[in-house]
C-alpha positions as CSV (number, residue, x, y, z in Angstrom):
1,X,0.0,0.0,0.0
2,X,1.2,3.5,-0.9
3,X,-0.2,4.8,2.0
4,X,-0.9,8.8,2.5
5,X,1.8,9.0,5.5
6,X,5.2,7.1,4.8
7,X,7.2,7.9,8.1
8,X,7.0,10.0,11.2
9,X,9.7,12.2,10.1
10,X,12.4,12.7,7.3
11,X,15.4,10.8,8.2
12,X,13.5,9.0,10.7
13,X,15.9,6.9,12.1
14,X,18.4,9.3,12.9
15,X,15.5,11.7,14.2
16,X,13.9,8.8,16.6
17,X,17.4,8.3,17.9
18,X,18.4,11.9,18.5
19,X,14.9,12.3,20.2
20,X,15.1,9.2,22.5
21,X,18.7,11.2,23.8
22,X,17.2,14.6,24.3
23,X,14.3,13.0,26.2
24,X,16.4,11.0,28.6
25,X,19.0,13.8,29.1
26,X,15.9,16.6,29.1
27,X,15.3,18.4,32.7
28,X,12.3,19.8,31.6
29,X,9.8,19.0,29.4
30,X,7.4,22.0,28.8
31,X,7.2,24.7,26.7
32,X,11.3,26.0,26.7
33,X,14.5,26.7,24.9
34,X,13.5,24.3,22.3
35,X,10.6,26.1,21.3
36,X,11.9,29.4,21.6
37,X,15.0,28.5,19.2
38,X,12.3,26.7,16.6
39,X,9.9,30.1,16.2
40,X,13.2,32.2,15.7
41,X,14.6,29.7,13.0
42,X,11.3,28.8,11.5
43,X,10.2,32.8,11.3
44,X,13.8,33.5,9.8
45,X,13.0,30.5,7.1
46,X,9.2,31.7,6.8
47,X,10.9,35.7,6.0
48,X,8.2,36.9,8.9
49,X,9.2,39.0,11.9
50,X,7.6,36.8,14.3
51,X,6.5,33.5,14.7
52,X,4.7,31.8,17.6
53,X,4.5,28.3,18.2
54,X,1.3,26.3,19.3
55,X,0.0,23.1,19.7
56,X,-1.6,22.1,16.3
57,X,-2.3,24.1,12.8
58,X,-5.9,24.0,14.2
59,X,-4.9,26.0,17.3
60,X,-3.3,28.1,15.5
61,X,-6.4,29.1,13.8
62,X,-8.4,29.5,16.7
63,X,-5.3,31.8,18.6
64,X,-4.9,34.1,15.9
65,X,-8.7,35.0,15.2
66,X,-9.2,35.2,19.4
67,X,-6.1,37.9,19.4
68,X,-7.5,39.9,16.9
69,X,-10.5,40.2,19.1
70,X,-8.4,41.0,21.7
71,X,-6.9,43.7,20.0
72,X,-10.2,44.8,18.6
73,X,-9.1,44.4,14.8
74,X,-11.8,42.4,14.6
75,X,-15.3,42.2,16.6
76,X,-17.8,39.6,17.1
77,X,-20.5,40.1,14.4
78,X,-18.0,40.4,12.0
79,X,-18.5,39.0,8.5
80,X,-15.2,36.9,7.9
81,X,-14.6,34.7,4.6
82,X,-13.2,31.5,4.2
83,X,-12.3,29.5,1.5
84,X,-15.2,26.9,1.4
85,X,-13.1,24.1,0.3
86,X,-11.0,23.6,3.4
87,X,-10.0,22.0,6.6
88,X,-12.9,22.2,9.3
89,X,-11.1,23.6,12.1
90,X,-10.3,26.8,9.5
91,X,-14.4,27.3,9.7
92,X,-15.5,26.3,13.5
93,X,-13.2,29.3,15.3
94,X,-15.0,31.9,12.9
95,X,-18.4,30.3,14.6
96,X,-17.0,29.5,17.8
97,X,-16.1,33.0,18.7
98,X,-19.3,34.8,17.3
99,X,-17.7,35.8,14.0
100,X,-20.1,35.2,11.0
101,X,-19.1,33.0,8.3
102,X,-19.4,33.5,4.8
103,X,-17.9,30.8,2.5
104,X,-16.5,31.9,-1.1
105,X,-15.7,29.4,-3.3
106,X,-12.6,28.3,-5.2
107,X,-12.0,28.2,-9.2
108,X,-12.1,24.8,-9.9
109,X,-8.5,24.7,-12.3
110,X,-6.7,26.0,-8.9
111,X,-8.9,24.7,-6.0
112,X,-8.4,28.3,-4.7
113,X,-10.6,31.2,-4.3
114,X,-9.6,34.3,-6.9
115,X,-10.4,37.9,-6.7
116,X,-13.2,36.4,-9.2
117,X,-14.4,34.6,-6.2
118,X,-13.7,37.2,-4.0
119,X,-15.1,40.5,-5.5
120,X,-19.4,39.8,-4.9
121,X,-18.8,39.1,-1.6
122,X,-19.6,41.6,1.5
123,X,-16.6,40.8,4.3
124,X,-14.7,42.3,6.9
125,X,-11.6,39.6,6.9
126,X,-11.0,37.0,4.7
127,X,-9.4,33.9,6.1
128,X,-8.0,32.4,3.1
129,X,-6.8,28.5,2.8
130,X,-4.0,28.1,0.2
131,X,-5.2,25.1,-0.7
132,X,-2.6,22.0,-0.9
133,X,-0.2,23.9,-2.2
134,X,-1.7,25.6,-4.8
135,X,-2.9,29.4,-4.9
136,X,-4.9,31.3,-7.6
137,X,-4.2,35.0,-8.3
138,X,-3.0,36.0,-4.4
139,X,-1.4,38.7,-5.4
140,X,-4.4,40.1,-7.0
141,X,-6.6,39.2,-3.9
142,X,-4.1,40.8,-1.7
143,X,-4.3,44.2,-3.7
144,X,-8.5,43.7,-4.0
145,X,-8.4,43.3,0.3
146,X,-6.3,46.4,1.0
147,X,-8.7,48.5,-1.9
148,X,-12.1,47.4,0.0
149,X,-10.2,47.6,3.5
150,X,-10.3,43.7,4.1
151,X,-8.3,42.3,6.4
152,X,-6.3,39.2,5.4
153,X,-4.9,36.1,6.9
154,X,-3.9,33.0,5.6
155,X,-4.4,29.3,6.8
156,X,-0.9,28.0,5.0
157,X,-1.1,24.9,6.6
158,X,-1.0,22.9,3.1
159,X,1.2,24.9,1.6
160,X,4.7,25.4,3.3
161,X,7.5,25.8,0.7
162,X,4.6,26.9,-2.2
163,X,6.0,30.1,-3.9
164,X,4.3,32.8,-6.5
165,X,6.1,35.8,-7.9
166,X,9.0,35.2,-6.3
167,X,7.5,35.1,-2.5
168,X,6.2,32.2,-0.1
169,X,2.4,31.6,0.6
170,X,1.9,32.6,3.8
171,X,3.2,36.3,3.4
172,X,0.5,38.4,1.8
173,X,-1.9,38.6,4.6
174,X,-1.1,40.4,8.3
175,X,-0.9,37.1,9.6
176,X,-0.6,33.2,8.3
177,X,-0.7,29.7,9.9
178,X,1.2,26.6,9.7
179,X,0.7,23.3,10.9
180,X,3.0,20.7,11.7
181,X,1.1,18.0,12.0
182,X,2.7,14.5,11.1
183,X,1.1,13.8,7.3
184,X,2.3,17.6,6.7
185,X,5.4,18.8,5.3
186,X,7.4,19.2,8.5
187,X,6.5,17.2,11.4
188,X,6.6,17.8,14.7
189,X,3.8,14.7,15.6
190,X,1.7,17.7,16.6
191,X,2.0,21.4,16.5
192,X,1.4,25.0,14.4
193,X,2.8,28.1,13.9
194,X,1.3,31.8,13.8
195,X,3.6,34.1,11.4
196,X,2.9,37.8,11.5
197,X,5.3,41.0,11.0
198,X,3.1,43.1,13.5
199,X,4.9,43.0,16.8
200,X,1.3,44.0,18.5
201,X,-0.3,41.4,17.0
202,X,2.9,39.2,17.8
203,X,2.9,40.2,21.6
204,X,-0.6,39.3,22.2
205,X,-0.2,36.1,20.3
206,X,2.1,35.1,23.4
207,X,-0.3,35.6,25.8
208,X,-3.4,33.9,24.2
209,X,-1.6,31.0,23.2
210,X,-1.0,30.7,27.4
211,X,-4.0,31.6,30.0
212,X,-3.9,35.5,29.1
213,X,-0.8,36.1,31.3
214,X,2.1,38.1,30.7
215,X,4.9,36.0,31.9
216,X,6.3,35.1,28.4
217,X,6.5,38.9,26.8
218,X,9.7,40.9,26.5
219,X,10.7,42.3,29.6
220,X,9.5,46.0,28.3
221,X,6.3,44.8,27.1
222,X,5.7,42.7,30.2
223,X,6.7,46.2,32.9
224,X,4.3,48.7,30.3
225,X,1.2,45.8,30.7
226,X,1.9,45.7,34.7
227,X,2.3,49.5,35.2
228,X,-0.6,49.8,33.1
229,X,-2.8,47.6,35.0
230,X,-1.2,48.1,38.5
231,X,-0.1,45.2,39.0
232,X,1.7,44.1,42.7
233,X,5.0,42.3,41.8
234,X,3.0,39.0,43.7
235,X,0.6,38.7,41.6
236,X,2.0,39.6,38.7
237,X,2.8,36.0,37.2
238,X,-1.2,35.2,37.8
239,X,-2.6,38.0,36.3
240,X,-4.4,37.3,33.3
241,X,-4.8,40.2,30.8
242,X,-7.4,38.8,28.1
243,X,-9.3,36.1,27.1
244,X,-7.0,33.2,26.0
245,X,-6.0,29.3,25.9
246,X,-3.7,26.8,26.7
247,X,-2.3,26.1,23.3
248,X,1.4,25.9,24.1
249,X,3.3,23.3,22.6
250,X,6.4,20.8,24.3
251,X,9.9,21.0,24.4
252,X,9.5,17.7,22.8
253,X,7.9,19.7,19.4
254,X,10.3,22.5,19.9
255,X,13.4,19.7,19.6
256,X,12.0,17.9,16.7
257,X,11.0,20.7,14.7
258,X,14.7,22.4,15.6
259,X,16.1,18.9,13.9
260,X,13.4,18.8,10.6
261,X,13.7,22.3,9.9
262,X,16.9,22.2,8.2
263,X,15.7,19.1,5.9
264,X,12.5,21.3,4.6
265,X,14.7,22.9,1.6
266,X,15.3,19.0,0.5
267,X,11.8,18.4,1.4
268,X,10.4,21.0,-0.6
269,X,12.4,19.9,-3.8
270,X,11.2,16.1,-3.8
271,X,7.9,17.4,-3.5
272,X,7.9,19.9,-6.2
273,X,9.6,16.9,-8.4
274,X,7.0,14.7,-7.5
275,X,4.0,17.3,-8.0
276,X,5.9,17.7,-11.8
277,X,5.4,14.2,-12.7
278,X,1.9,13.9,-11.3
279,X,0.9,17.2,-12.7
280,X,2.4,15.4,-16.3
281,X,0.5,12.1,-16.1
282,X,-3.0,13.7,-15.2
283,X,-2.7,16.4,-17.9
284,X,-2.7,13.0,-20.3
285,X,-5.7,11.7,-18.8
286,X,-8.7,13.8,-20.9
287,X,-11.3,12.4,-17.8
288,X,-9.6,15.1,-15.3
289,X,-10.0,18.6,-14.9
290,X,-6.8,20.1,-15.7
291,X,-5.2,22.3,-12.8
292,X,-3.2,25.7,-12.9
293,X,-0.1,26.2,-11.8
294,X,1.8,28.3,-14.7
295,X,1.7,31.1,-12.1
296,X,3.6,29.4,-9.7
297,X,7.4,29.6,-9.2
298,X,7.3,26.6,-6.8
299,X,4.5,23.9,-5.7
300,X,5.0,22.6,-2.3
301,X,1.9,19.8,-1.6
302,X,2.1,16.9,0.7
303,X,-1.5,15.7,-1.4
304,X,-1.9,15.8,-4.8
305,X,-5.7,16.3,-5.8
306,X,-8.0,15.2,-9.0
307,X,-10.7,16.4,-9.7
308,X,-13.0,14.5,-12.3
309,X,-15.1,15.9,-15.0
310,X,-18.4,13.4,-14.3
311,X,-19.1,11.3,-11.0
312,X,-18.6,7.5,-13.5
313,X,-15.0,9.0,-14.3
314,X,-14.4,10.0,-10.3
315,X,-16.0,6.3,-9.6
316,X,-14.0,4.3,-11.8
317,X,-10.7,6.3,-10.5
318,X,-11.7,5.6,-7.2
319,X,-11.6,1.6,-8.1
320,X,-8.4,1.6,-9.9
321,X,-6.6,3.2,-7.3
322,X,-8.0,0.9,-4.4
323,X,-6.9,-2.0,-7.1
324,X,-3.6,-0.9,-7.1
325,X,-3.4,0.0,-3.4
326,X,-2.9,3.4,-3.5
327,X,-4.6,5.1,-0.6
328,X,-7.2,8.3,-1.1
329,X,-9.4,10.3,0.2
330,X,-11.7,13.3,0.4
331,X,-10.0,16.4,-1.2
332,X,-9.6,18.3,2.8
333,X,-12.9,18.6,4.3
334,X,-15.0,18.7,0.8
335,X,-17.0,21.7,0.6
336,X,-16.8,22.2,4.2
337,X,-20.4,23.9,3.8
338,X,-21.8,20.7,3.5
339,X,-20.1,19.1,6.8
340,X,-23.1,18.4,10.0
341,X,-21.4,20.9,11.7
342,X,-21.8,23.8,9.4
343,X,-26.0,22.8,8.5
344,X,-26.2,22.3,12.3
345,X,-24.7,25.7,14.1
346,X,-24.4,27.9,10.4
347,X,-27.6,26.8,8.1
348,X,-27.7,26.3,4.5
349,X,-25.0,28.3,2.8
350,X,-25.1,30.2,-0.3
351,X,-23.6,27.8,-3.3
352,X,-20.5,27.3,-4.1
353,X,-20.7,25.1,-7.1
354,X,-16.9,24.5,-7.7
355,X,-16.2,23.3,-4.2
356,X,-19.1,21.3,-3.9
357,X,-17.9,19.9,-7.4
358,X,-14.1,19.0,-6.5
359,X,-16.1,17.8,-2.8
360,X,-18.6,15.0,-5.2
361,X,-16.4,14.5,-8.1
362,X,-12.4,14.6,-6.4
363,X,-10.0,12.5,-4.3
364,X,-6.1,13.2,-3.2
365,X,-3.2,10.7,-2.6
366,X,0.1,11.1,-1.1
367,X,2.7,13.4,-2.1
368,X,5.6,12.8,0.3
369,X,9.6,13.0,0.1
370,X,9.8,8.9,0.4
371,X,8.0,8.1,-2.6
372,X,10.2,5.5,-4.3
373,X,10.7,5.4,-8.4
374,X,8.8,2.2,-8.4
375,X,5.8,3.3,-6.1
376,X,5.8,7.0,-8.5
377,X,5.7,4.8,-12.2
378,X,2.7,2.8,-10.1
379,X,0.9,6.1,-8.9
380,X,1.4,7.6,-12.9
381,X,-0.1,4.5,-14.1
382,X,-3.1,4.9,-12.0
383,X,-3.6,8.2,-12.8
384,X,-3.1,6.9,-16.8
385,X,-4.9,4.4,-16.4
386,X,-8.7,6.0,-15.2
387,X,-9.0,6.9,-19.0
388,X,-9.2,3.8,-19.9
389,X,-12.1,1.9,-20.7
390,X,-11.2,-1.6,-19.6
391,X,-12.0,-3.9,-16.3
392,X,-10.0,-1.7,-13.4
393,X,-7.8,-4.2,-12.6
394,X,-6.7,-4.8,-15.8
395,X,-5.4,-1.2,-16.6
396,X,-2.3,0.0,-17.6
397,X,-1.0,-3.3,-15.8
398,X,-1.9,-3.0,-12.2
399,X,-2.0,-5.2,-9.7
400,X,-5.4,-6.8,-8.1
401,X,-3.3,-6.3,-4.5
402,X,0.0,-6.2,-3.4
403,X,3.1,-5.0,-5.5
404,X,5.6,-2.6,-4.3
């Protein structure tokens, strides 16, 4: 089975060793050194002022839109965007902290929303998903949000390493997210990162990523707050300044992504190579809808996605790939519109015909740096193979089961 996940980490071995030491030789195991060294290295590698670290991609969603409330950027009542092809936990913090969501949907030759998309709809912040590595015009949706005075952020959890016109996805908004999460580019088992050039922003990121509390701050920030508030040295620790969370990730997390990092350039490449060949074989295949990339300067996806031009074409894809055990599923969350969730606490949503398309007609498999040559000739074959008209098992000389 070619399985969505190969490994833990890059270089695993050496990684499980080198984290077996640190935890036996480790005083402490909380939030530390480790940490603090990753969000300077990975902020540095990201080209971002600041970076914050937190427990998963997911909390870093929910952090960043509660300390923009805390700063009063945004209120609750807001309208807020999102892209509606996404990742669920891009959608529920919008809800869960009284934001209103309004979905906009993607072009279906990027998977991404455009200034197309964009331009109908009434917002005060767009929370954009660059969507497994892809992106459509962002440039052009950055410039159409500073005209109409929206504020943007980006949820960049699929797309660490993607590049257009010469910068990284993740830097056009005030603020981005990153998740870490083990099927992802860079793993840390768990964990996410909040990137943002705004040192207010960055400052109150600290404290609602822990109880509210100061503690964490630079020492000037942390006196001006306690003078402010008038603060006895005692209780100074246990004061808590604004709504917050716990969402502070380990030492462990810290270490690991301290010892990934560094592979990410090497990472990035395979991927991008990988994407290439992928991007090659389905643009042969006249049964799927052909995606955009020529804007690009790099694609950086730990999925690749296919989107099928009728459900019998997405069906019999669905079998060939299962006969030549290649695991797939759902492109993210589907047109996350459609999930229980959103019906139960949102309504019916306006449509969004493209995302409900790539959610009834689509399917992703693995894009990861241990793909062997053997395992990418059997993925291209697949992909060859769902335009043709025989028995599935049969095609393009796949195996019922097993193979390497």
């Amino acid at each position: 089975m070619i399985r969505l996940m190969k490994s833990t980490f890059h270089n695993e071995v050496a990684t499980k060793r080198a984290l077996a030491e640190f935890i036996l030789d480790a005083k402490i195991l909380s939030m530390g050194r480790q940490c603090g060294r990753f969000e300077s290295s990975f902020a540095a590698w990201q080209q971002r002022r600041r970076a914050v670290f937190v427990a998963s991609g997911s909390a870093a969603n929910l952090v960043l839109l509660q300390a923009l409330l805390n700063v009063g950027r945004l209120r609750r009542g807001d309208r807020v965007g999102f892209s509606a092809l996404t990742w669920a936990t891009n959608v529920m913090p919008i809800i869960q902290l009284g934001l209103v969501p309004v979905a906009v949907d993607c072009e279906l030759e990027t998977l991404n929303v455009s200034p197309r998309t964009l331009a109908p709809v009434d917002i005060k912040c767009l929370f954009l998903t660059n969507v497994l590595g892809f992106c459509d015009d962002l440039p052009g949706i950055a410039d159409l949000c500073r005209l109409r005075g929206i504020l943007l952020l980006e949820d960049n959890c699929e797309s660490l390493g993607s590049r257009i016109s010469g910068r990284l996805l993740g830097n056009y908004g005030l603020a981005s997210t990153f998740s870490f999460f083990v099927g992802h580019h860079l793993s840390t088992i768990e964990g996410g990162m909040v990137c943002t050039d705004d040192d207010e922003l960055g400052d109150v990121l600290i404290m609602t990523r822990a109880h509210g509390w100061d503690r964490d701050l630079p020492s000037h920030r942390r006196a001006c707050l306690r003078q402010s508030h008038h603060v006895d040295d005692f209780f100074a620790e246990y004061t808590f300044h604004d709504l917050a969370y716990n969402a502070r990730p380990t030492e462990i997390s810290g270490f690991i992504g301290n010892l990934q990092l560094p592979y990410l350039p090497e990472i990035i490449e395979k991927r991008f190579a990988n994407y290439r060949r992928f991007a090659a074989a389905a643009g042969r295949n006249k049964d799927i809808v052909p995606l955009r990339t020529g804007h690009m300067d790099c694609v950086s996806n730990f999925a690749m996605p296919v989107v099928f031009h009728d459900r019998p074409q997405f069906e019999r894809a669905r079998e060939i790939f299962t006969a030549a055990r290649i695991e797939i599923r759902p492109i993210i969350s589907g047109d996350v519109t459609r999930q229980p969730f959103y019906r139960k606490h949102v309504g019916a949503p306006d449509p969004c015909p493209n995302s409900a398309a790539a959610h009834q007609r689509g399917f992703y498999f693995g894009n990861n740096p241990g793909l062997t040559e053997r395992e990418l000739v059997r993925i291209e074959r697949a992909l060859a193979a769902c335009d043709d008209p025989r028995q599935p098992s049969r095609r393009a000389g796949l195996p019922r089961s097993g193979g390497a």
